[in-house]
N, C-alpha and C positions, 0 to 999 in steps of 0.2 A: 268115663268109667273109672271106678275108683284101684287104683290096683294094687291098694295095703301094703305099698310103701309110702304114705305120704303125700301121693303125687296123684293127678289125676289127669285121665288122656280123651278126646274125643274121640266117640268109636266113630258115630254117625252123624250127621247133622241134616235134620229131614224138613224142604223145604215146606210150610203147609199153604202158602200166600193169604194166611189171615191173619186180621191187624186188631189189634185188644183181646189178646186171652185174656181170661180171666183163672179165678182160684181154679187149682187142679187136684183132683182124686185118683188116687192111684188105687188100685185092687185090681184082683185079677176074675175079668169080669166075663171072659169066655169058660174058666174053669181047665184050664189049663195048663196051670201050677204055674204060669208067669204072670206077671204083674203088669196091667196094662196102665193107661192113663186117659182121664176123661178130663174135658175142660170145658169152659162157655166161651162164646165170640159176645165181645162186647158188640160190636158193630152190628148186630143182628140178634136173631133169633134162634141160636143152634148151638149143640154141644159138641164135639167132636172127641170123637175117641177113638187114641190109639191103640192099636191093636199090636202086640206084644211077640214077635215069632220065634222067641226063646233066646235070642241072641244078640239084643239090644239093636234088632231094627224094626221098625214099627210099622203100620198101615193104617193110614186115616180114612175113618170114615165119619159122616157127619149123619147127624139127628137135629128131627125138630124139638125145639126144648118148650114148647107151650109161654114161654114170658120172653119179653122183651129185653134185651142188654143182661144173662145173664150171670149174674155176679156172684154167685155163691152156689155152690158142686158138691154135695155131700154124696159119700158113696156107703151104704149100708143094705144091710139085707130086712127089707122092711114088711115082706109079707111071710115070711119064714121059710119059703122054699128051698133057701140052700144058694140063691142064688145073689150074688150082689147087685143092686139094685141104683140109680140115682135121684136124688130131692136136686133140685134145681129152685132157685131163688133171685129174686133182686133185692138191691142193698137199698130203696126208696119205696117202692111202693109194689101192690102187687100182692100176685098171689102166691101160693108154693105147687111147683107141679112135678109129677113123681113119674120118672119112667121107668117100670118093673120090666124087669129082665128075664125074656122068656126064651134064654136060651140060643144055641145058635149063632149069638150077633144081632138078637133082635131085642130093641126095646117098644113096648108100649106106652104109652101116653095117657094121663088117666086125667080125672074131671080137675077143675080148679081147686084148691083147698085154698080158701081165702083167710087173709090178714089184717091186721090192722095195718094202716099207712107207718112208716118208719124211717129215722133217720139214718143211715148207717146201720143197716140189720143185718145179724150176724144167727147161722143158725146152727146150734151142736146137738150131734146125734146119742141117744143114750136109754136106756133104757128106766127109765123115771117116775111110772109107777108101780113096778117092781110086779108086774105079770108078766115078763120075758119077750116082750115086743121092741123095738127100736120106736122109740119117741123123739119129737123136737125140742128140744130149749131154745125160744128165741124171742133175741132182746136186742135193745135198737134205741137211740137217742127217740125223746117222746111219745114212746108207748109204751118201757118197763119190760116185764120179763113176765112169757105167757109158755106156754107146753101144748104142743101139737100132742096129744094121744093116740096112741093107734093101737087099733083095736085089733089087728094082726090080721085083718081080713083085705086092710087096701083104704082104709077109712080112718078118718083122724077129727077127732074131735079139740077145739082150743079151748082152754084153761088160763084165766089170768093168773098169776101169781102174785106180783107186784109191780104197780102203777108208775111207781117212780121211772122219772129220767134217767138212763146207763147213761155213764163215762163211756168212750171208744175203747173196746178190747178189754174191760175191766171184768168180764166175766168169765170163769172157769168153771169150768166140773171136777170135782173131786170127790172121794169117799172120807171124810175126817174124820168120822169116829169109828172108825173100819168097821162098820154093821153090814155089809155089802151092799148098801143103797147110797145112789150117786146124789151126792150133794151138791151145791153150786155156790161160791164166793162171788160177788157186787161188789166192784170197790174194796170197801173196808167190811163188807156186811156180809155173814155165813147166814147161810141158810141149811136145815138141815130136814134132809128126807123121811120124812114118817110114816110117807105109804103102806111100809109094810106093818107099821102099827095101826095103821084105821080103818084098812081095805081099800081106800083110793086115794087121789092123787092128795100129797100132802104136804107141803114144806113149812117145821116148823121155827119159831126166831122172828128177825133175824138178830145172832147176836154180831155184836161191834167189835172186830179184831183191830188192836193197835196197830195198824200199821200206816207207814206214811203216805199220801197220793194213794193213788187206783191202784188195784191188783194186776200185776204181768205176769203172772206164773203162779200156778199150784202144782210142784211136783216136790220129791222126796230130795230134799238138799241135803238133809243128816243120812241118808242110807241106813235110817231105820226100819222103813218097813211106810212106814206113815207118810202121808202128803201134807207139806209145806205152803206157807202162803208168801208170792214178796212180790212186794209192794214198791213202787217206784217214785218218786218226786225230784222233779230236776236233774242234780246229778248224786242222789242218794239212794238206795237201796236197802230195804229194812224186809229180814226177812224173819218170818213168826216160824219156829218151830214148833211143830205139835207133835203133843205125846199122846197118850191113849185116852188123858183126861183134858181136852181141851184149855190152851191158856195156863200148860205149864212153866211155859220158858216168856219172856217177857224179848221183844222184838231183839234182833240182831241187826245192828244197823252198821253202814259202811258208803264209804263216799267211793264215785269214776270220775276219771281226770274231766270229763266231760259228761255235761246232758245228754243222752243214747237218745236217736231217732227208733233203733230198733236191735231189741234184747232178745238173745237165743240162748236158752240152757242146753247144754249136750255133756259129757263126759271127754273133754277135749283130749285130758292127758292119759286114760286108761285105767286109771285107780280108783273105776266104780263108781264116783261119783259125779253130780252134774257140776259144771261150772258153766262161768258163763261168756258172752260173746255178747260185747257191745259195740254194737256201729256208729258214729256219730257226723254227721257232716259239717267240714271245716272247711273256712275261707270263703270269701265271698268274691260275685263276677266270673271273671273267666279263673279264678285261683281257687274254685271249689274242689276238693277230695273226700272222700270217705276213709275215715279212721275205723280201725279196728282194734280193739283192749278186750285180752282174752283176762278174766279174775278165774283164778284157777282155786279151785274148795281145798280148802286147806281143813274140813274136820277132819280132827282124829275118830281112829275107832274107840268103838268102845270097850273100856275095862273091869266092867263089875259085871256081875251074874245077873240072868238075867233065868230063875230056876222056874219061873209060872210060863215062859215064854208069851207075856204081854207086851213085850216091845219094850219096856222100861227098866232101868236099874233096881233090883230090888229095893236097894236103900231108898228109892226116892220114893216109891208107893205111887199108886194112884188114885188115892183116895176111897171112901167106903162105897162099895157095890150097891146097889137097892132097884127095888120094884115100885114104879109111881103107884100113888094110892094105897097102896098096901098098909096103915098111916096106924095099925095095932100089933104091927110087926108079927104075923102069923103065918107069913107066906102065900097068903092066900086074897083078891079081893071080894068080898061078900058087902051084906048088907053092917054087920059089924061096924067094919073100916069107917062108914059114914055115922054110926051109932057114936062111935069112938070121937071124931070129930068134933061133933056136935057137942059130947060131953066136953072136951077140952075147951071149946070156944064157948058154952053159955052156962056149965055147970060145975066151972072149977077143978074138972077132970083132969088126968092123967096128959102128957106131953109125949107126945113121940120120940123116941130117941133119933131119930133121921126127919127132919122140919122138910127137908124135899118130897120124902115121900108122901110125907101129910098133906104136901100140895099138888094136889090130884090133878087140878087145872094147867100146873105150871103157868100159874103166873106172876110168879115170881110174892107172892104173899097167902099168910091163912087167916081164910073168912070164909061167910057163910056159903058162896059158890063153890066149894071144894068138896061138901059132901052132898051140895047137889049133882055138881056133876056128878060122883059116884054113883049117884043114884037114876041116873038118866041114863049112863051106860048100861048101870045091872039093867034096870028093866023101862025104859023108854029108846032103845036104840040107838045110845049118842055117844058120841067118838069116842074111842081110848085115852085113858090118859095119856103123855106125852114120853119123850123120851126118855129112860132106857123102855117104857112100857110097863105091865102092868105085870102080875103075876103068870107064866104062860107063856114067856119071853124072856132069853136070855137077862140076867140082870147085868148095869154096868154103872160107870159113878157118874156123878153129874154131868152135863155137858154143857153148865153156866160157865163164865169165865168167874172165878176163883177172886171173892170179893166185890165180886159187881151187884147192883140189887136184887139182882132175881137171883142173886145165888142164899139160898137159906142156912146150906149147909148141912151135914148128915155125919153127926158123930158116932153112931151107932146103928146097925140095923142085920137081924138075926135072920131074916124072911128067905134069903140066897141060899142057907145053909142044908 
């Protein structure tokens, strides 16, 4: 028990005689404003959960978990009831099996939701195509990064997203361009949520952040407001600050006395911000220990106005606002927009003042697919332009990195106003 001096006491120690816990979920899953804890038994087939009697002594009881050697315990409210719920997993192969919480201490057991086969699969809860349901994210050495959907009723549909092989633990969730749709970083590679710009599930990208090795963390290092990306290689730690316009600040990089087995951000010293906590293990044979090097965040606050409360220093800007497609700057997308195009590309027409907008497609160049697609949206049913979106949708500034190909650039544009 922690007792906010520093120091920390054993209240209880509760025998349970089982051998390989696995990952643990805390929530409070009787409804009874204490926080219990739910776990898998490697050695078998069952969950067990403690039950929580307000006073840090607990009551086990065990469930069957429908999979084999459970290794991953996610605890969310998955069919909207109010009540928290558990996904249960394995890290190789397998299916995902959901036991909804019906109250009382009682879980049920539902059908298979089946998977691809996976290396090391790892599975985060989130709500991902932006209908207000609790979805999966999950990715795993050779099989990429797919999305359990759930349709809020107890059923879940998969979605690939991306084939590619994951690095271990390189995957987060985050919001970066704060549009309230969860995002997820791979590595070195963003991906960005569009769902609520197309009507289903959508990631678009990915783009390429500088950073070194695989991603270990996406949380707010500056106490901006905004989520962070850092990246790990050996014993270096490079970490991308992000402003409101993606690919402001160019990596932040910093060496540990040592290669970290394993990295915790927390707010060690009190001063709001996260720092971090690297473990490392040293010496070899019987002369093994674990080191520990706390890097304590030394940002300053910040000293300039910030009078639009966009998260950014006035002086720095974020660049020009715009509506994709919009490409005759009237604030509007019509049939125009692609009339307009068309002129500029075969008849020596006029030029947009914003070249992102003119690219409807977002792909990163202007040709003749841009006012097709326009035209396939207005009237053949086919997706929105990309993000900030189209007219109808908050506007906001690129979300290319700043000189990279696909960024076209947007020195003007009237349509926000």
């Amino acid at each position: 028990m922690n007792r906010s001096d520093g120091t920390i006491a054993t209240r209880n120690a509760l025998s349970l005689g089982i051998r390989g816990a696995t990952q643990a979920a805390a929530a409070d899953f009787d409804g009874d404003g204490d926080v219990d804890v739910a776990f898998g038994v490697q050695s078998g087939d069952a969950i067990v959960v403690l039950w929580n009697d307000g006073d840090a002594t607990f009551a086990a009881e065990e469930f069957t978990a429908g999979v084999s050697f459970p290794a991953h315990v996610v605890a969310a409210d998955l069919d909207g009831d109010g009540r928290v719920d558990l996904a249960v997993g394995t890290s190789e192969r397998g299916p995902l099996r959901v036991l909804y919480n019906r109250g009382g201490g009682e879980f049920s057991l539902t059908e298979e939701i089946p998977l691809v086969d996976c290396h090391r699969r790892q599975f985060m809860a989130a709500d991902l195509d932006g209908d207000g349901d609790v979805d999966f994210l999950v990715t795993g050495g050779f099989c990429g990064v797919s999305v359990l959907v759930n349709d809020g009723g107890g059923s879940f549909a998969l979605r690939s997203v991306d084939p590619r092989e994951v690095p271990q633990g390189s995957v987060h969730l985050l919001d970066w361009n704060s549009d309230g749709a969860t995002d997820f970083v791979m590595a070195d590679q963003l991906f960005l949520n569009e769902s609520h710009l197309r009507g289903e599930l959508f990631f678009g990208g990915p783009l390429t952040l500088p950073i070194e090795g695989s991603t270990v963390a996406a949380i707010d290092i500056d106490g901006d407001g905004n989520d962070d990306v850092v990246g790990s290689l050996a014993d270096r730690l490079s970490v991308f600050l992000n402003g409101v316009r993606p690919a402001l600040q160019l990596p932040r990089k910093f060496r540990l006395d040592r290669p970290p087995d394993v990295l915790e951000f927390a707010d060690f010293d009190g001063d709001g911000l996260d720092d971090v906590a690297a473990l490392s293990r040293v010496g070899t044979g019987g002369q093994r220990f674990t080191r520990l090097t706390i890097v304590c965040n030394a940002t300053l606050a910040a000293r300039s106005d910030d009078a639009d409360s966009n998260g950014v220093p006035d002086e720095c800007g974020v660049g020009t606002v715009f509506h994709r497609g919009d490409a005759n700057d009237d604030g509007a997308l019509t049939v125009a927009d692609a009339i307009f195009l068309l002129a500029h590309l075969f008849a020596s027409g006029e030029s947009s003042g914003c070249a992102e907008t003119a690219d409807a497609d977002n792909s990163g160049a202007l040709n003749l697919t841009d006012p097709v697609f326009v035209l396939r949206y207005l009237f053949a049913s086919g997706p929105p332009p990309g993000f900030p979106g189209p007219p109808g949708v908050p506007c906001a500034a690129d979300a290319d990195v700043p000189g990279s190909p696909s960024d076209l650039g947007c020195e003007e544009y009237r349509g926000c106003e």
